[in-house]
C-alpha positions as CSV (number, residue, x, y, z in Angstrom):
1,X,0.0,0.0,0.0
2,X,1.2,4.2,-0.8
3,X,4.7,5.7,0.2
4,X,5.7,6.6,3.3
5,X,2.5,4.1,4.2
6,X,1.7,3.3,8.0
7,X,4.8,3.4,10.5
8,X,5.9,2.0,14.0
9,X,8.3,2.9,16.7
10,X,10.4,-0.2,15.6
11,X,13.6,1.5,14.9
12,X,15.4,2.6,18.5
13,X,18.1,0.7,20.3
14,X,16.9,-2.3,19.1
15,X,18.3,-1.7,15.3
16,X,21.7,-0.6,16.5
17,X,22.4,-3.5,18.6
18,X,21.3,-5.6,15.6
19,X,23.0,-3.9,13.2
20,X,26.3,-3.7,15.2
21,X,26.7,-7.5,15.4
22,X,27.1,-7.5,11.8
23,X,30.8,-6.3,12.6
24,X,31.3,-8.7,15.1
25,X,30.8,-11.4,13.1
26,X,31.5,-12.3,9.2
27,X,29.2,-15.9,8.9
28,X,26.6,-15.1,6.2
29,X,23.2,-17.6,5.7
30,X,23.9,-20.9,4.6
31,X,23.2,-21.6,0.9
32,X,20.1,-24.2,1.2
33,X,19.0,-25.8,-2.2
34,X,14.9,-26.7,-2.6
35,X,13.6,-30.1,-3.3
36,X,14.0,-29.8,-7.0
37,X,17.5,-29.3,-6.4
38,X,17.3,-25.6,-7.5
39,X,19.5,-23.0,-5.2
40,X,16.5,-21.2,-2.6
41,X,15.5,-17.6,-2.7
42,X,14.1,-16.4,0.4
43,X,12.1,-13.4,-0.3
44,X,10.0,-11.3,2.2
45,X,7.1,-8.8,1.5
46,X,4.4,-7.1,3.9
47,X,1.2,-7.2,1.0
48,X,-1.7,-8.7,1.9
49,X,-5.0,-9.6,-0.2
50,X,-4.9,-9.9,-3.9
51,X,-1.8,-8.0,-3.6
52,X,-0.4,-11.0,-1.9
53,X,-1.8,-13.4,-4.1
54,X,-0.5,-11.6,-7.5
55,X,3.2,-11.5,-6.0
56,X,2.5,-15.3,-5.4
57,X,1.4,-15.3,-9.5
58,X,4.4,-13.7,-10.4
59,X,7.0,-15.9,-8.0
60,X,5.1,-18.9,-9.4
61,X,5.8,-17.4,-13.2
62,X,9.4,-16.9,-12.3
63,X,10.5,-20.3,-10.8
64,X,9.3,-21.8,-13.6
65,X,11.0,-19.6,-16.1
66,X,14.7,-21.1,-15.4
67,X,15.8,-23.9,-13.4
68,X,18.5,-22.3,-11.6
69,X,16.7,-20.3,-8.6
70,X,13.4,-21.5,-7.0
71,X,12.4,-18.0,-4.6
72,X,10.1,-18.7,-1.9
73,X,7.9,-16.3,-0.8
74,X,7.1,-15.1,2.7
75,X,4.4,-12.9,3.3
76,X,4.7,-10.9,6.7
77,X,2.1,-9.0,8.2
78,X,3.0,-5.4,6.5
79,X,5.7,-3.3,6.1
80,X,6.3,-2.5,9.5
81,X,6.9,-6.2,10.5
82,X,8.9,-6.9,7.6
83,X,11.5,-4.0,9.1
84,X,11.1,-5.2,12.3
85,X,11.4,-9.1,11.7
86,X,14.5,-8.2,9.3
87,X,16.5,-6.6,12.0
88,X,15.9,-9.7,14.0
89,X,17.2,-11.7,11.2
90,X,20.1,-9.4,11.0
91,X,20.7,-10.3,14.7
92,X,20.7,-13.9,14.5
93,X,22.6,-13.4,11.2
94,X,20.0,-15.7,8.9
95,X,18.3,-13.4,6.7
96,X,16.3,-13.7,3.6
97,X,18.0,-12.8,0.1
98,X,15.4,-10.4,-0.7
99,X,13.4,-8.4,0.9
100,X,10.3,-5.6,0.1
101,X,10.7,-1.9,2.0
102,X,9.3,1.5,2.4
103,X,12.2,4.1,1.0
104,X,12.9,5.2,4.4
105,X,13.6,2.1,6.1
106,X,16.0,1.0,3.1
107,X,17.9,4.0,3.6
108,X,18.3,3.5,7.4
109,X,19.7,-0.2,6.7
110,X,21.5,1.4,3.9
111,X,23.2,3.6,6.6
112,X,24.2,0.8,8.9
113,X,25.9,-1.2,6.0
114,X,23.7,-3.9,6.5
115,X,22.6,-3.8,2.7
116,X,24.3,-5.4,-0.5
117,X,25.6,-3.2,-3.2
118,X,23.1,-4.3,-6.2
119,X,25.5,-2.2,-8.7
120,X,28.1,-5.2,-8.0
121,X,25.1,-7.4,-10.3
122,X,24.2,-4.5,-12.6
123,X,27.7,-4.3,-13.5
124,X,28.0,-7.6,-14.5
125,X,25.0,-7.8,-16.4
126,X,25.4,-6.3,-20.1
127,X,21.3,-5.8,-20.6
128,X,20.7,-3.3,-17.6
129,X,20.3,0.3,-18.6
130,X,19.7,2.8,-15.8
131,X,17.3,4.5,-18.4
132,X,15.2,1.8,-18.4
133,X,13.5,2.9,-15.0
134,X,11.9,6.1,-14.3
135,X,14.7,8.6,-13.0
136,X,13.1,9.6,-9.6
137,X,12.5,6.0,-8.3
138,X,15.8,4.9,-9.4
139,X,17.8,7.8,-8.0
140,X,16.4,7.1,-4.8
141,X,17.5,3.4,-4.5
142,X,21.5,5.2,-4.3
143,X,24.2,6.7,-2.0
144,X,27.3,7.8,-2.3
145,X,27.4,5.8,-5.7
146,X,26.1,2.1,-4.0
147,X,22.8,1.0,-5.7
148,X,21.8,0.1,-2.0
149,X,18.1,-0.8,-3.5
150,X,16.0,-1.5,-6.6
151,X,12.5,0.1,-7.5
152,X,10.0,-2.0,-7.5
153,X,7.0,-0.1,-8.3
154,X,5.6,3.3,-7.4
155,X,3.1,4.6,-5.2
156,X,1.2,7.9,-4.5
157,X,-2.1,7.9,-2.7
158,X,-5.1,9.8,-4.8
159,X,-8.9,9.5,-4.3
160,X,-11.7,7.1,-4.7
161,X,-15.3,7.7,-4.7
162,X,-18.5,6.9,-5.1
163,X,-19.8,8.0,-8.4
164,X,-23.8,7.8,-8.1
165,X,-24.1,9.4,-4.6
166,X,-21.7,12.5,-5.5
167,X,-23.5,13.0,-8.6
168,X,-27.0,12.6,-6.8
169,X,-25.7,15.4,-4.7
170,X,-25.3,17.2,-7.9
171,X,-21.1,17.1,-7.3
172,X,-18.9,16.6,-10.3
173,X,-15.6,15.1,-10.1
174,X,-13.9,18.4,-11.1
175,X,-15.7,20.5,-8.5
176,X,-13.0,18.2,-6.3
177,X,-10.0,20.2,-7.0
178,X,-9.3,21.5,-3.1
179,X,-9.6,19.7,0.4
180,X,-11.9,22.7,1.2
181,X,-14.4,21.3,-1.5
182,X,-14.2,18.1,-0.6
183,X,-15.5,18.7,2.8
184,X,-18.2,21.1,1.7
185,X,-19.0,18.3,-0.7
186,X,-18.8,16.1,2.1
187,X,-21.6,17.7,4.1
188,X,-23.9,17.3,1.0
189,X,-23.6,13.5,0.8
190,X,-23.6,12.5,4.6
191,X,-26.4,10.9,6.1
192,X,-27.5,10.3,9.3
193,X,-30.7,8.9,11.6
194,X,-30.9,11.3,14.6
195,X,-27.8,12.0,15.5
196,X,-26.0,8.8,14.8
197,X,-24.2,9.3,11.5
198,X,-24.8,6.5,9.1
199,X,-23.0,7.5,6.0
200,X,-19.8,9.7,6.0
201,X,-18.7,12.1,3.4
202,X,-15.3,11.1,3.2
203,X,-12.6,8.9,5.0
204,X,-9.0,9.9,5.2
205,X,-6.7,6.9,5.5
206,X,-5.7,6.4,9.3
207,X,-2.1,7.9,9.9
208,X,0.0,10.8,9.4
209,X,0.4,10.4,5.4
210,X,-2.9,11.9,4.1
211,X,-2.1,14.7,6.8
212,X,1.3,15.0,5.4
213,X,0.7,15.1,1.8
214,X,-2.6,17.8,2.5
215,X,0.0,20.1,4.5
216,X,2.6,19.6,1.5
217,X,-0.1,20.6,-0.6
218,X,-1.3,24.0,1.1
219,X,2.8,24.9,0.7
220,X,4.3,23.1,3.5
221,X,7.4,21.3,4.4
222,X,8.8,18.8,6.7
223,X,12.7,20.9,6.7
224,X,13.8,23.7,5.8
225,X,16.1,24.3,2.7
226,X,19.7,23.3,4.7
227,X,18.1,20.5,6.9
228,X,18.7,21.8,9.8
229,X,15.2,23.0,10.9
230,X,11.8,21.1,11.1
231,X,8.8,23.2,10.2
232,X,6.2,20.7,10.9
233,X,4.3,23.2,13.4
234,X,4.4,26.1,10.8
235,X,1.1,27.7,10.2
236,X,0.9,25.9,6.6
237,X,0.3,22.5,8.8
238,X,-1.6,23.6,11.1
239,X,-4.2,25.1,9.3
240,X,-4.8,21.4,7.7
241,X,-4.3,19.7,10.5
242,X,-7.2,21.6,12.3
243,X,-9.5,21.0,9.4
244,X,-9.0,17.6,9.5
245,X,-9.6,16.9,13.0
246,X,-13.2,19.7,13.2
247,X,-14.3,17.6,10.1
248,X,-13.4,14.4,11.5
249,X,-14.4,15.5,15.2
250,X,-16.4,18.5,15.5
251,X,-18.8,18.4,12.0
252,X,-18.4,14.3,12.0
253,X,-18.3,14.6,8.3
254,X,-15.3,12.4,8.1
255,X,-14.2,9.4,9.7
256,X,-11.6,6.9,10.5
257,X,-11.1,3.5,11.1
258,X,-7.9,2.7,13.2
259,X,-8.6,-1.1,14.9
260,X,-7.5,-4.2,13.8
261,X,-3.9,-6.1,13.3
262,X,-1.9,-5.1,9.9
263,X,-3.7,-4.1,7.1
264,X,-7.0,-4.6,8.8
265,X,-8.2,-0.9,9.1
266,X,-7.1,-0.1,5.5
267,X,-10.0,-2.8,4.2
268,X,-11.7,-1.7,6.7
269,X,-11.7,1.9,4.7
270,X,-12.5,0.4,1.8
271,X,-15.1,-1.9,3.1
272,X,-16.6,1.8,3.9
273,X,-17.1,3.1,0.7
274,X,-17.9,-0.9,-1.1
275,X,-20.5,-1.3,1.2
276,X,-22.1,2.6,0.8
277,X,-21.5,3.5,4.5
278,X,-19.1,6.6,3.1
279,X,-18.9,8.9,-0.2
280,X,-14.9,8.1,-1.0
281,X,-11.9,7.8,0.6
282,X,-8.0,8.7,0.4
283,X,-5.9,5.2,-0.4
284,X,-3.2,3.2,-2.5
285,X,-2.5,3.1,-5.9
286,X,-2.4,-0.2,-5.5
287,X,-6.1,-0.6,-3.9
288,X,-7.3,-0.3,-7.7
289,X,-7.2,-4.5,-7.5
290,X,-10.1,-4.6,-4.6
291,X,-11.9,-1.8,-6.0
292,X,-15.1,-1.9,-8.5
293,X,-15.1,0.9,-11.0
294,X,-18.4,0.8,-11.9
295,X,-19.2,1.9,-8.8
296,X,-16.4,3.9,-8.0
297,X,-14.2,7.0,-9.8
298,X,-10.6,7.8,-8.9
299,X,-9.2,11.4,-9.1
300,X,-5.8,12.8,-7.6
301,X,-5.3,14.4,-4.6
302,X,-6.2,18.3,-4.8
303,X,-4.6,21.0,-3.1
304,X,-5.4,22.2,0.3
305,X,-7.2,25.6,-0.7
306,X,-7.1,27.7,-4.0
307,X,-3.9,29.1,-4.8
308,X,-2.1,26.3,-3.6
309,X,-0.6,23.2,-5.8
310,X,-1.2,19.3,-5.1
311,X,2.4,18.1,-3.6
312,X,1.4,14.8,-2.8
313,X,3.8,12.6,-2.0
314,X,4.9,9.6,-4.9
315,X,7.7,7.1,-3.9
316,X,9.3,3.7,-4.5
317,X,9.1,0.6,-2.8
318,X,12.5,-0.8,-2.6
319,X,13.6,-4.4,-3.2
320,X,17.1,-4.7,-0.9
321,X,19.3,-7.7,-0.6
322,X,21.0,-8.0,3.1
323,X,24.4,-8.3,3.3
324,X,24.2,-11.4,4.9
325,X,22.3,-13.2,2.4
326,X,24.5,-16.3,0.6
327,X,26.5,-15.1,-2.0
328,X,24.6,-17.8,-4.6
329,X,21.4,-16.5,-3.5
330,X,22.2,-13.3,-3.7
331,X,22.7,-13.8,-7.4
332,X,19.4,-14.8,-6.9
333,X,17.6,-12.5,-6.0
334,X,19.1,-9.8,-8.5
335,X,17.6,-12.2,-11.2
336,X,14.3,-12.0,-9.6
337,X,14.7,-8.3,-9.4
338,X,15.3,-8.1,-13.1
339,X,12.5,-10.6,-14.1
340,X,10.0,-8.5,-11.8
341,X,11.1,-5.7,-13.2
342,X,11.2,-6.3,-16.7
343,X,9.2,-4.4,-19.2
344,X,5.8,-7.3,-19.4
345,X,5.9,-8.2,-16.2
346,X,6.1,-4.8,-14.6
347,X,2.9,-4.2,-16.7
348,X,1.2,-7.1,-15.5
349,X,1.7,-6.2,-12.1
350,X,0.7,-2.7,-12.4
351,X,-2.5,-4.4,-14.1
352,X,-3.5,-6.4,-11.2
353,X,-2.6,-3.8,-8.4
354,X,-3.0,-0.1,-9.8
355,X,0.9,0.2,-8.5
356,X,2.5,3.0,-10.7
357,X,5.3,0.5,-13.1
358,X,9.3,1.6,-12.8
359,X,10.0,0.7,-16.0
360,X,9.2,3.4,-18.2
361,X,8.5,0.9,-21.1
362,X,5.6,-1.1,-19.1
363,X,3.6,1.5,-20.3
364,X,4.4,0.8,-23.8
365,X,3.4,-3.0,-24.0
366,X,0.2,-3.9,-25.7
367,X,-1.2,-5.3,-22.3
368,X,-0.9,-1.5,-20.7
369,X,-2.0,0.3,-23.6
370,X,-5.6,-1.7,-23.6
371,X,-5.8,-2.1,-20.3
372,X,-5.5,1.7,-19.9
373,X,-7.9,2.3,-22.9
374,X,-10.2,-0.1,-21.4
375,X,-10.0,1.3,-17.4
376,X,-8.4,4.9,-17.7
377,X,-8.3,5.4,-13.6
378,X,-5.1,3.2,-13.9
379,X,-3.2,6.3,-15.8
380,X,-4.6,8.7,-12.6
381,X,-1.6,7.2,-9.9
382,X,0.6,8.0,-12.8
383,X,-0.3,11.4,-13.7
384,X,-0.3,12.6,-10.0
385,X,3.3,11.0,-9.6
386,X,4.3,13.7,-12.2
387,X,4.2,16.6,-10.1
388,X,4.4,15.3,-6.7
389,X,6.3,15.9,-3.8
390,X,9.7,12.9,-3.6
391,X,10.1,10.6,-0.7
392,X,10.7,12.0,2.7
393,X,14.2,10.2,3.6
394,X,14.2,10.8,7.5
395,X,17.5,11.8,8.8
396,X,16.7,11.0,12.0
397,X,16.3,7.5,10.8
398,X,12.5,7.6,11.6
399,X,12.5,10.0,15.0
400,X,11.1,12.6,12.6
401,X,8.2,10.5,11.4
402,X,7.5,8.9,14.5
403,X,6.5,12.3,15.9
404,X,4.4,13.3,13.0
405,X,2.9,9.6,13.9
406,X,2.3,10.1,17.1
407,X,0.2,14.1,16.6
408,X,-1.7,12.2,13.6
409,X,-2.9,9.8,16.3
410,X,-3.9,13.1,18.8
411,X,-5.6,14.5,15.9
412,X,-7.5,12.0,14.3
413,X,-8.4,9.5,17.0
414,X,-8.0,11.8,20.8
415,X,-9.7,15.0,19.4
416,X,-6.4,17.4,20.3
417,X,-6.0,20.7,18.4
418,X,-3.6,20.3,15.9
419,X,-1.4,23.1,17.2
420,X,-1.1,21.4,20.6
421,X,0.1,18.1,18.6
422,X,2.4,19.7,15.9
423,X,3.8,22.1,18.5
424,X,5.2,19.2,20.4
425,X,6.0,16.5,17.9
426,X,8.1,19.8,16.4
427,X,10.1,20.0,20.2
428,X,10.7,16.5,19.4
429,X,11.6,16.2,16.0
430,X,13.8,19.1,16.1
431,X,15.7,17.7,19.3
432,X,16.3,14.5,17.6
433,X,17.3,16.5,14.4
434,X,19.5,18.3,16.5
435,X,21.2,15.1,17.7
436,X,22.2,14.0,14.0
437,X,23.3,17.1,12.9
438,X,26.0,16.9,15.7
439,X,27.5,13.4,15.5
């Protein structure tokens, strides 16, 4: 699911300790060979549903297209867990050969020299052309001239709705063009019996990443130009911030679902807006799989108000190789990453899921250009990436975010004013900003 998608506080003492063992201790994972005598991939990845079931598709397609490699997929319970379960892995020094991750957690492994340098296998291999892959995604898988990370496909969140009830209302799609008419459009579609509201205008995704892409889009930012302040309290935040949390709290015209384990209150959402108990919500790219567009339309996020421009966030997901991975395994992996990655299978994926394709010549297969013809909301993910806002790498490795995490959670679930929240997550953020800057 999106960039930057749902966080944890998983990245404290814990990842140093883990990390620092590394040094200690040169054994990598043993080569193991499957059953069919082929040499075994292990390969990790937090998606769940038919998401989940596609990436089993394509493994499937890929095992038997040579008889070298046989990868074997493990599906953990979401992004979070995959970081979390890796640095345990790390720990015990038996890690997978490949592994899915959110741009910010690859760079923080990156940092701690616990990831493989994939230019070692792109050197060797006389068909990869950096060209190839769309020059944003790519140029965030390096540092300091180490390919620590491949793009795997992209992802920006934009907006589903429900087409009959907005245009009941007498809303059209291109009235949506600012947060501010979404919510007076919001007002017009709610329904309730007494005061118990029984169909919502709109749900924002639980989290701080709709809040941080509406406050990049009323001409915010997270730091300033020279990294060395955070801004995240400036009055460009908090005006969205507030907005979101009178519609969601004070005018109930919003709502948001925040139980469950994993990916549960992301279906949840969805379940919403399937099931007509809300107008549209803010998700994935890659929800375009579970979604019915008969029912539904998709547009891209808007600006915050008039006068602004939409800076949603767009971004990567990474496919990293631990250092520790067998060296024949390794090689693995890399071949996986090119098969994935290849020009008909990147299309095929970005079929099934809605995911935004890294290879710029997916789009040019035959199976794109009629799918597109045939279902143009798949082009909408990849027209918004073209003016949005790039990956926030956190220097902090994560301290940043886990603040904005933490005043989302204020905001959207415990009713506090947004200027209370963002006011102190800044004090933290900027202390733990402080603390890099220094080493």
């Amino acid at each position: 699911m999106n960039r930057m998608l749902k966080k944890g506080f998983v990245i404290g003492l814990a990842l140093t300790i883990s990390i620092g063992l590394i040094s200690c201790n040169t054994g990598k994972s043993k080569e193991t060979l499957s059953s069919n005598g082929k040499i075994k991939v292990e390969y990790w990845y937090g998606l769940g549903g038919k998401l989940g079931k596609n990436m089993d598709n394509i493994i499937n397609d890929f095992n038997n297209s040579q008889d070298k490699y046989e990868v074997k997929g493990i599906s953990q319970e979401d992004y979070d867990a995959t970081f979390k379960n890796l640095q345990a892995a790390i720990a015990a020094k038996k890690t997978p050969a490949l592994v899915v991750l959110e741009p910010d957690k690859g760079a923080i492994l990156n940092n701690k020299g616990a990831l493989a340098d994939i230019g070692n296998y792109t050197a060797e291999d006389s068909n990869f052309n950096s060209d190839n892959y769309i020059k944003s995604f790519f140029e965030s898988c390096k540092k300091d001239n180490k390919l620590y990370a491949f793009p795997m496909f992209g992802t920006t969140q934009v907006l589903y709705y429900n087409k009959k009830e907005f245009e009941n209302a007498g809303i059209s799609k291109d009235s949506l063009n600012t947060w501010s008419k979404i919510a007076e459009a919001s007002k017009k579609v709610i329904k309730k019996d007494g005061d118990e509201t029984k169909f919502y205008g709109w749900e924002p995704m639980w989290g701080a990443d709709n809040l941080i892409d509406a406050s990049l889009s009323n001409g915010g930012s997270i730091l300033s130009e020279d990294g060395s302040n955070v801004l995240i309290n400036s009055p460009e935040w908090i005006e969205v911030w507030e907005n979101f949390r009178m519609w969601i709290h004070d005018d109930k015209i919003m709502k948001i679902n925040s139980s469950g384990q994993g990916w549960e209150y992301w279906y949840s959402t969805i379940d919403d807006v399937m099931q007509d108990r809300a107008g549209g919500y803010t998700g994935s790219s890659g929800d375009q799989g579970d979604l019915d567009f008969e029912k539904l339309g998709a547009i891209e996020q808007p600006a915050f108000k008039e006068g602004k421009e939409a800076k949603p966030i767009a971004e990567a997901r990474l496919l990293v190789i631990p250092k520790l991975a067998n060296e024949e395994a390794k090689k693995g992996a890399y071949e996986f990453i090119k098969y994935f990655t290849s020009p008909e299978v990147n299309a095929k994926w970005s079929i099934a899921s809605g995911y935004i394709p890294v290879n710029k010549a997916a789009c040019n297969t035959d199976a794109f250009k009629e799918y597109v013809e045939k279902n143009p909301q798949a082009l909408v993910p990849i027209t918004q990436a073209l003016h949005a806002s790039k990956s926030f790498i956190d220097p902090t490795n994560g301290k940043i975010y886990d603040a904005l995490k933490v005043a989302a959670d204020k905001v959207e679930l415990e009713n506090v004013s947004a200027k209370e929240a963002l006011d102190e997550a800044e004090k933290i953020a900027q202390s733990e900003l402080d603390k890099t800057l220094k080493k």
